[in-house]
Structure formats: C-alpha cells, structure tokens
N, C-alpha and C positions, 0 to 999 in steps of 0.2 A: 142980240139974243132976246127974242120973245118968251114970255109966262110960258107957251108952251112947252119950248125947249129945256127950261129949266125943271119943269117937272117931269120930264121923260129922264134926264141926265140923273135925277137923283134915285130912282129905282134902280136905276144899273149900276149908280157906285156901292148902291149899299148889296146889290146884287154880289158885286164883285169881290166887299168884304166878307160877304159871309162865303164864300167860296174858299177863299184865302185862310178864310178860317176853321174850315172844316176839314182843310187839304193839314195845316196844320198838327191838328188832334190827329188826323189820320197817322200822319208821319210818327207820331210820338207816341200812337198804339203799338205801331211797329217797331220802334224800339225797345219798347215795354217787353213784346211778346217776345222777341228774338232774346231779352234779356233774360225772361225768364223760360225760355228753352233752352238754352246755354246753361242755367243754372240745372235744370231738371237733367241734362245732358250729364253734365259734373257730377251730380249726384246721384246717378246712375249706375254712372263709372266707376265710383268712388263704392258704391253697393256689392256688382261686382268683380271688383277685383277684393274687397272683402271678405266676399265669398268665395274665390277662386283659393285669395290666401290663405283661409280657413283651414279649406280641403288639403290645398299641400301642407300645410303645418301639420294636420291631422296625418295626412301622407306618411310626410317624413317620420313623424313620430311612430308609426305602426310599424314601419322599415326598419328604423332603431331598434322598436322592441322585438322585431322578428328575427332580426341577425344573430343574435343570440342563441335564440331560440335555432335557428335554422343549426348553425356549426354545433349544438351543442346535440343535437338529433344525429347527426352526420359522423362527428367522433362516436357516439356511441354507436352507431351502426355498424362502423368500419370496427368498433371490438367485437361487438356482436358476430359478427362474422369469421375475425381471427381467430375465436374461441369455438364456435361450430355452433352458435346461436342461430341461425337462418330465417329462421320464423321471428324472433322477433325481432332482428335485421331488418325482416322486409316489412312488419309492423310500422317500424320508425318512417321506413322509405314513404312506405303508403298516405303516412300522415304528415309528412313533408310535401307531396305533390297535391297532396287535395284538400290541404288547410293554407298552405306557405306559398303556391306557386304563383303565386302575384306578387310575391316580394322577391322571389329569387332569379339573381341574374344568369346570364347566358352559360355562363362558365360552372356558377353553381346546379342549373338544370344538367347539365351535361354531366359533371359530375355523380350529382344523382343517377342520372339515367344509367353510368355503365355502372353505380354500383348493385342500382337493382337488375340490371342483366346479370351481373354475375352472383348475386345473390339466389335468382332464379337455378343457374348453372349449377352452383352448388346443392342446391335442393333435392334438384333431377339427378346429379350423380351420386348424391348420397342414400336416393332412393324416401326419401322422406315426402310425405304429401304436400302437396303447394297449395299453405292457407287459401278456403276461400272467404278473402275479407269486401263484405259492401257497406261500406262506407259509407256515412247521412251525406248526402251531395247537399253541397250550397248554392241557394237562388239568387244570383244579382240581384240587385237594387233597380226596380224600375223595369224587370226584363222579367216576362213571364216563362215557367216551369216547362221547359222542351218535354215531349213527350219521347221519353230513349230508352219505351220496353222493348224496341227490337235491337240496338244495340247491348241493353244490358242483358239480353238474355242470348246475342253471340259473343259476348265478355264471359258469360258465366259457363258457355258449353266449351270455349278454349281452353280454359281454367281446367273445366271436366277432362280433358283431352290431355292437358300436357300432365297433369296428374297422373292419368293413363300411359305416358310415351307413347301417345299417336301422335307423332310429331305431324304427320302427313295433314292429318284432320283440323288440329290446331292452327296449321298455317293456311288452311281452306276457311275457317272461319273467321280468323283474324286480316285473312282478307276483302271477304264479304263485310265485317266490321267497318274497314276502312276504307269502304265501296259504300258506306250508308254516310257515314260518319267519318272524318280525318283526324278530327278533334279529339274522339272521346278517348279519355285517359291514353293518351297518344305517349307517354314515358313508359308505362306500364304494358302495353304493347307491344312497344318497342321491342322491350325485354324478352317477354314472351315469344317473339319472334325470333329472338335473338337464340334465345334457347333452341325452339324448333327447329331452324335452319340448321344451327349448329353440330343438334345430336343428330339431326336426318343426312348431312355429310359425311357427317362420319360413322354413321352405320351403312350408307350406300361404299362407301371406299373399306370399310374392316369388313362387313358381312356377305354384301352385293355384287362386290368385285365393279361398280360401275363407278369408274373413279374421277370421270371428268363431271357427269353430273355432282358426283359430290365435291368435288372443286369446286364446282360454281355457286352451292347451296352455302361452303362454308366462308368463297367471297361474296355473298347477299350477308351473311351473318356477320361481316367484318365490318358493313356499312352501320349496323346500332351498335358496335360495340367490339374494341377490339377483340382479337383470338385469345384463347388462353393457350398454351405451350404445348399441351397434348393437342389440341384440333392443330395446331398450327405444324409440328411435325408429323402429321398426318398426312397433311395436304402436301408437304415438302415431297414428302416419300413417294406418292401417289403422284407427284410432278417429274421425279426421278424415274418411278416406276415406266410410267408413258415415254418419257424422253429417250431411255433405254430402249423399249421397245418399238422403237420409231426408227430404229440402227437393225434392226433383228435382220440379218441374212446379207445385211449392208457392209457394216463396220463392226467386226466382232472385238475390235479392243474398246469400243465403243459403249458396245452390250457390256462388256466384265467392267468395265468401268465405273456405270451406273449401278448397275444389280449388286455391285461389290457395296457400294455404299448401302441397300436396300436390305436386302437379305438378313444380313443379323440384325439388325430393328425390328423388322417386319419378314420374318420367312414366309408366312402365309402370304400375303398379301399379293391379290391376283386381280388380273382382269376380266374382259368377257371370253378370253382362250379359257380361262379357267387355270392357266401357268403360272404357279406361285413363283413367287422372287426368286425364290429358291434352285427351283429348278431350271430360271432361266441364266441364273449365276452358273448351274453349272452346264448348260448344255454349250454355252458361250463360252463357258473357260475352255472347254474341249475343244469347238473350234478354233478357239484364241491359240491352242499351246500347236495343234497340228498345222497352223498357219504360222506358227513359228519357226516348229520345225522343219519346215520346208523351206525357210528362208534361213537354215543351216543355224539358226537361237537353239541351241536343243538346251541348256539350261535352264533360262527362262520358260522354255515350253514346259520342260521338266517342273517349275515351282506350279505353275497353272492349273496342267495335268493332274498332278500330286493334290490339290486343294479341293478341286473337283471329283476325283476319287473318293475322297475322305468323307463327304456331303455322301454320296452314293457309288457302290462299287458298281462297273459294270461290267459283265465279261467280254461284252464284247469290243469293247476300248483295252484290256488289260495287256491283248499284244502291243497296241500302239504304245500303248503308258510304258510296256518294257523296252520298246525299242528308242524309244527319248531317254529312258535311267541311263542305256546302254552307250547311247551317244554321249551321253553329256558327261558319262563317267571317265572316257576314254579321253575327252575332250579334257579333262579337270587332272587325269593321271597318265599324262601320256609316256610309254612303253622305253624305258632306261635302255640307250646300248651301250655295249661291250666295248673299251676303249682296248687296243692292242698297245704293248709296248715296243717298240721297236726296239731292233736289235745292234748293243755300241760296238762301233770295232774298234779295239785297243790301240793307242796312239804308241810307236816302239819310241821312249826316248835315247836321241842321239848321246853318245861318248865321245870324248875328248878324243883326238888323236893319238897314238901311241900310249892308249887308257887298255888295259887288258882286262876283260869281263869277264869276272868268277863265274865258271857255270852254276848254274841254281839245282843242284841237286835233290830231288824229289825221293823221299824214302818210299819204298815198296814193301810188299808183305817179303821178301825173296831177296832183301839187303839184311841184313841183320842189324841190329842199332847197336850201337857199343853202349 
C-alpha cells in the first residue's frame, strides 16, 4: 500500500464515522419526540376526560336536584287538578316542560304530557279561559337564538282559538305549527290537540249527526292521550248506532238489538237520515214483533210491540198491536172444557140360595105412616 492509498482510506473512515454518528442522534431524536408525544397524548387524555368527568358530575348532580323538584311539581299538579285548580295545574305543567325537560325521562314526559291534555280538557269543559302563558325561553350554550316569530305567533292564535271552542281552527293552526316546526313545545301541543280533536268528535257525533267522522277525530285524539269516559261512550254508542244501522231492512232483531242498547243513553243521537236512536228502536221493534208473529211468537211479538207503542202510539199499528194482545192471550189462557160424567149402572148384588129378600118398601104421599 502506497502514501497514496493511505491518505484517500482515511477521509472515508472518518467519512464513515461521522455518518454513523449522525444516524445515531438521529435515532435518539426520534425517540425523544415519540416520547414526548406519548407524553403530550397522556396528557391530553387525561385533560379530557377531566373535562368530560366534570360535565357528568355537574350532570348527575342537576338530575339529583331536579328530581325532586320534578315529582314535587307533579304531586302538586295532580291536587291542583283534584280540587278544580286548572290554571294553576297547567302553570306547574308549563314550568315543568320548559325549565325541567332535559332532566325528565320518557315515562315522566309522558306522564306530563296526558296530564296536561287533560288538564286542558278540564278547562274547555268547565268553560274557563285557557291561560295564555309565554314563558322566557331558554338559549343553549354555544347555539344561537332560532328566530320562532312565526311559530310563536301560530302557538298564540291556537291558544286564541281553543279559548274560543274553534276547535276546527285550532287544529288548522296547530298544524301549520307542526308543518313549520315539530319541535316547538311539541308536549303542549300535543294537548291542545288532544283537546280539539276530542271536543270536534264529539260535537260532530251529539250535534252533526256525522258520526264516523267523529269516530275518527276522537281515534286521532286517543293517539296524545287517552279518552276520558264521556268521549269514550260516545264513540261506543255512535259505533252501536252505525252497526245497527247497517242491519236496517236486513236483520230486524238485529236493529232492536243495537238501538236497544242506544236509545236510552242517547235517544237523540242520529245520523245523516236524521233517525234518532230512538225512532229507529222503534220502527225495528214493530218489525221485529210482526216477524214474530208471523212465525206463530205472538208473546214475544207482544213484549216488542207493547215497548214500541209506549216510545210512540201509532194508529196505524194499533190493529196489528190488538191482534198479537189477542193471540198471545188465548195462547196464555187457553178455553176450559166441560168434562161429562158418565153414567154408573148399579151392580144388583147376588143372595145366597134359599135366602128370601125383604122387599124394600118405599113410603108414598098415599101409604100412611103409622
């Protein structure tokens, strides 16, 4: 190996260590940095779920103190209401849905919900005005103020309306409401709905005589909130009434059947013929009892008859009605005969032989008697 070789060999080992040496540091940066993003990862983490924990501790603790708060609005509502409080029943309710209703669970919204439908109910039939309360609305955190003057102001014309008993009008806006908005005070609504359906049923089935529409108005109003006991034998009767009338000229034991049950409930109650219950109980008894009697029932026709009469006399049923009394009576008292008695011929009893038989002497006016 020549001078030359030797001095080319040594730039390159030292070439080589510093190379080796720089790959090094390199490596050892990289564990440095990865260490300390791991660390900053940790401490991240650890920031929030901190913050996470925070919030639900904060949570839970407002859920605590609302619970209370919730049930103890709820009791007193539910007196408020036993007592004929209404108004401020629905005070309570009001500040329950739009102070509370982020703490209240499913069972408890629901709750609320039928009780301020039927708090409403009570209102309207008691004829007393249905507070209007606008409440200071609350602005989430971080979410800007919805602009809801044209919801609040078809909230405040339904309000005006069922105040009114325009139930017709109330359920026109309250749907327009829910055509803008689904959300807004959607428990409160509810109710209000609940009301309108409820009394526009059952003024179409008492006043209207249109009884399937109002069937279906007062199954829309059974979806916020069950029936109360009047709408609900209402709708029975009004389900009787049609069912009856669906037999008319068909099955007349059919007709007395249903109408029997309708009539003394509901004697008025008609449909679009304009035939109260009434009248269709008895125009059906009359055919019920003459289809009896012709199938030789004249009692039974007779109790029918007789029931039907009594609702309204007609003259020109009164032969028929006498001639079923006439049957049924003869039928019930039928005509005694005359039993003959027959006639005994006297048995002569035999005598002994060589027996002599005193004659039986019979005194006459023309014997003289000693």
């Amino acid at each position: 190996m020549n001078e030359n070789d030797v001095n080319m060999k040594k730039p390159v080992e030292k070439e080589k260590k510093e190379r080796q040496k720089k790959k090094f540091f390199q490596k050892r940066s990289s564990w440095i940095f990865l260490s300390v993003l791991i660390a900053l990862i940790i401490l991240l983490g650890g920031v929030v779920y901190g913050y996470f924990s925070g919030i639900n501790d904060r949570v839970s603790l407002a859920e605590s103190q609302a619970l209370p708060k919730i049930q103890a609005q709820i009791e007193d509502a539910r007196l408020d209401i036993a007592e004929g409080r209404y108004q401020v029943a629905l005070g309570r309710l009001d500040w329950i849905l739009e102070e509370m209703t982020p703490y209240l669970t499913e069972a408890e919204l629901a709750e609320v919900g039928e009780l301020y439908s039927h708090t409403l109910l009570m209102l309207s039939s008691s004829g007393s005005p249905t507070p209007f309360l606008t409440p200071t609305p609350t602005t989430p955190a971080f979410t800007p103020t919805p602009d809801l003057r044209g919801e609040e102001e078809l909230y405040n014309t339904a309000q005006q309306q069922l105040a009114a008993e325009d139930w017709a009008g109330v359920i026109s806006s309250l749907e327009a409401l829910r055509n803008k908005n689904l959300e807004y005070r959607s428990v409160q609504v509810d109710g209000m709905l609940y009301v309108a359906l409820r009394n526009r049923g059952v003024q179409k089935i008492l006043v209207e005589g249109s009884l399937e529409p109002g069937i279906y108005d007062l199954t829309l109003a059974e979806r916020f909130a069950p029936l109360d006991s009047s709408a609900e034998g209402f709708r029975t009767w009004a389900r009787f009434y049609l069912t009856g009338a669906s037999y008319w000229g068909v099955d007349w034991s059919q007709v007395v059947y249903y109408f029997e049950q309708v009539y003394p409930a509901l004697p008025n109650l008609k449909d679009g013929t304009g035939m109260t219950a009434t009248e269709r109980f008895r125009i059906g008894a009359i055919e019920y009892a003459v289809q009896l009697a012709n199938a030789g029932d004249f009692c039974a026709a007779q109790a029918y008859m007789d029931q039907a009469m009594t609702l309204t006399s007609d003259p020109e049923v009164q032969p028929t009605q006498q001639w079923i009394a006439d049957e049924c009576y003869d039928i019930e008292h039928p005509p005694k005969r005359e039993t003959e008695t027959p006639e005994v011929t006297p048995t002569p009893t035999p005598t002994p032989e060589g027996t002599a038989t005193e004659p039986t002497v019979e005194p006459t006016t023309d014997t003289p008697v000693p």
